[in-house]
N, C-alpha and C positions, 0 to 999 in steps of 0.2 A: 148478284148483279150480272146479266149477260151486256154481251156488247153489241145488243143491239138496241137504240137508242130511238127515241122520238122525236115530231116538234120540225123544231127549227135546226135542233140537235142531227137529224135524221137525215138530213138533206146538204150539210158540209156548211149551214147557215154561219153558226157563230164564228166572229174574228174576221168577213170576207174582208171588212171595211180597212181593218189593221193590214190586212194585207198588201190590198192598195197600195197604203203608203208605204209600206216594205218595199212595192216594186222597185225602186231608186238602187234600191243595196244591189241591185242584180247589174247594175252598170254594162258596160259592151258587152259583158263576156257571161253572157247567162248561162252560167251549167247546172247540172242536176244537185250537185255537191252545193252550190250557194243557193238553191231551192231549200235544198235539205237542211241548209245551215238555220233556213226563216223557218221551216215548216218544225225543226226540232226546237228553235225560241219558243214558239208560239205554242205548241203541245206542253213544252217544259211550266211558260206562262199561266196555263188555264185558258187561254183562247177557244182550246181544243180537247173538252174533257175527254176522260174515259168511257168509250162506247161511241162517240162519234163516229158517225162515218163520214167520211171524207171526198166531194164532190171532185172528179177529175173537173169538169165543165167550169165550176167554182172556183175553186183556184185555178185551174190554169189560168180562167176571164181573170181574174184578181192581178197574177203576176204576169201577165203575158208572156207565157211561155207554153211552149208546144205541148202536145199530149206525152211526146215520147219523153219530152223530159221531165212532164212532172213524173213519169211513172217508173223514169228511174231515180228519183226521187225518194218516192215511195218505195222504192226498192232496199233503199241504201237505210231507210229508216227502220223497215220490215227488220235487216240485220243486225239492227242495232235494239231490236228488240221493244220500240218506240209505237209500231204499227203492227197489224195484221191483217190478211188479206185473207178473205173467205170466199171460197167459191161461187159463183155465181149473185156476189150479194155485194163485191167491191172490200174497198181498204177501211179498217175503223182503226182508233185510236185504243190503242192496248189496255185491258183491261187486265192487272195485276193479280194472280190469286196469291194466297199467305205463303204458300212455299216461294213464291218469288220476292217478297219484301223479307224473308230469313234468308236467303241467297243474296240480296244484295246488299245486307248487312255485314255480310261472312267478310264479301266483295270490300265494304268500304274498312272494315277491323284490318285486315291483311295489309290495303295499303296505307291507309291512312298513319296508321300503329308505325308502320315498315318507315314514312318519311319523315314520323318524327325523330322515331331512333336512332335514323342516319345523319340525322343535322349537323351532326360533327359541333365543333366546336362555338360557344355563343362570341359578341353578339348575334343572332339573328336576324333577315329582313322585315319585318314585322310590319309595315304601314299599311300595306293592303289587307292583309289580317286585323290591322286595329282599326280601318276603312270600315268593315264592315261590322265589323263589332259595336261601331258607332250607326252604322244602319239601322242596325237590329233596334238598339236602343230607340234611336228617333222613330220608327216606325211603331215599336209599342205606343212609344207616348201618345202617339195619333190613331191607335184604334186599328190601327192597321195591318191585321193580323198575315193577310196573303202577302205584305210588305217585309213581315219578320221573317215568313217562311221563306224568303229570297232570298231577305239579306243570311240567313242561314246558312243555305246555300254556296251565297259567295265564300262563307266564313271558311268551308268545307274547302271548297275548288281553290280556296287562295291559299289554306294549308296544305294540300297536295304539290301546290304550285314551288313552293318553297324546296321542293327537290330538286327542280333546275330541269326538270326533265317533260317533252314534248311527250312523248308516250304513253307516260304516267298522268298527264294533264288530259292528252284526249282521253283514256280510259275514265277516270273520275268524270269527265262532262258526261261521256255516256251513263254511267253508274246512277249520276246524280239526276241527270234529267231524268230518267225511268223512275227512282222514288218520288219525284215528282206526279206520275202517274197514280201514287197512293196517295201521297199528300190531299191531290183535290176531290178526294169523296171521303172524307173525315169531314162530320159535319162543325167540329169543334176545333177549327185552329187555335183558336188561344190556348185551349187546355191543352196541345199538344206541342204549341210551339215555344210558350211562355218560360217553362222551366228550362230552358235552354240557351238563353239569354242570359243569363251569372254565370252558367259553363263555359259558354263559349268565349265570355268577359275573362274565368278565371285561368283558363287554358292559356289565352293570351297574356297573362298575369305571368306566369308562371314559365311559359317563355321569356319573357321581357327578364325575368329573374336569371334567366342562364339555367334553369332547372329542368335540363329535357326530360329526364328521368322520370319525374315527378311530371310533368305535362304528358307522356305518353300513357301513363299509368291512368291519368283525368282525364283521358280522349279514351280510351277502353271501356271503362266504367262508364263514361257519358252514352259511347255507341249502343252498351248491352243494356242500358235501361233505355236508351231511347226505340231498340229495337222490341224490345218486351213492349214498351206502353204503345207503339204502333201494329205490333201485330195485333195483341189486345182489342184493342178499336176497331181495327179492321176487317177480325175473323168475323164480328158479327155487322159486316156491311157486308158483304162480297158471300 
């Protein structure tokens, strides 16, 4: 798959209308940074698949805001490893190959593994962890497979979060929204999100037990198979 894209795709079409009403979130103080903040939602979302290219004209008209500052904007996403900007041809929306969905597994084993270790002593703050764990579940029941792969997501960013630490939170949003970039050309969410739903039930399980030991061991195991059956899938898309 290259990144260059067709259609309506091809022109920054899909998502202008969600934009729109994003404009509100930009309040007095429009910077590039709360551009960046809608433009990585909406990329992390599927508004803005992989291979997009991305209309300066289009969004700016969408959020009203200046050229210069969508384009540092785009800058700050480029960094983040969310965008890429090709000469003479404008910004697309980053197209992942298989060494980068194995890099950012390494990425999420390292910290993920590292915050449950550190938990120190139980109880744990567990609600937002068992929030989304109850996501995932009501989203299955509705068929709603691009719903699990969110609520997943949170399950992830709300266990990082549990380190108490701003640094370690933004690293994981960035982490996390970039595999999101592989998520949305997997033709078969369910089969890849499905199994992950009892895990992420029993991790939470298992914390609630006082058992970090044994939770960081089932957060290991859950990452290296989930990263096997994603690359898997994905070498023969890309």
């Amino acid at each position: 798959m290259g990144a260059q894209a067709t259609g309506a795709q091809g022109t920054g079409g899909p998502g202008l209308g969600e934009l729109a009403d994003d404009r509100a979130l930009l309040g007095r103080t429009s910077t590039a940074e709360r551009v960046a903040d809608i433009l990585r939602t909406r990329v992390a979302e599927g508004y803005f698949p992989p291979g997009t290219r991305l209309s300066e004209e289009g969004i700016g008209g969408a959020l009203k805001v200046s050229r210069n500052t969508l384009r540092e904007a785009f800058r700050l996403l480029t960094h983040e490893r969310l965008l890429v900007h090709e000469l003479n041809r404008g910004v697309f929306v980053r197209v992942l190959a298989v060494d980068d969905v194995v890099d950012i597994y390494r990425t999420r084993r390292l910290v993920e593994c590292a915050v449950v270790h550190g938990l120190g002593e139980p109880p744990f703050a567990l609600d937002a962890l068992a929030a989304a764990v109850a996501e995932g579940l009501a989203a299955a029941r509705a068929g709603n497979w691009k719903g699990v792969s969110t609520a997943n997501i949170h399950f992830h960013r709300e266990l990082v979060a549990l380190a108490g630490s701003a640094r370690t939170d933004e690293l994981m949003r960035g982490v996390l929204a970039e595999l999101r970039l592989a998520f949305h050309v997997v033709a078969d969410p369910q089969r890849l999100h499905e199994p992950y739903l009892a895990r992420n039930r029993e991790i939470l399980d298992t914390l609630r037990a006082g058992r970090r030991a044994e939770a960081e061991a089932l957060l290991a195991a859950y990452l290296d198979d989930s990263r096997t059956q994603l690359v898997e899938v994905y070498a023969g898309l890309v």
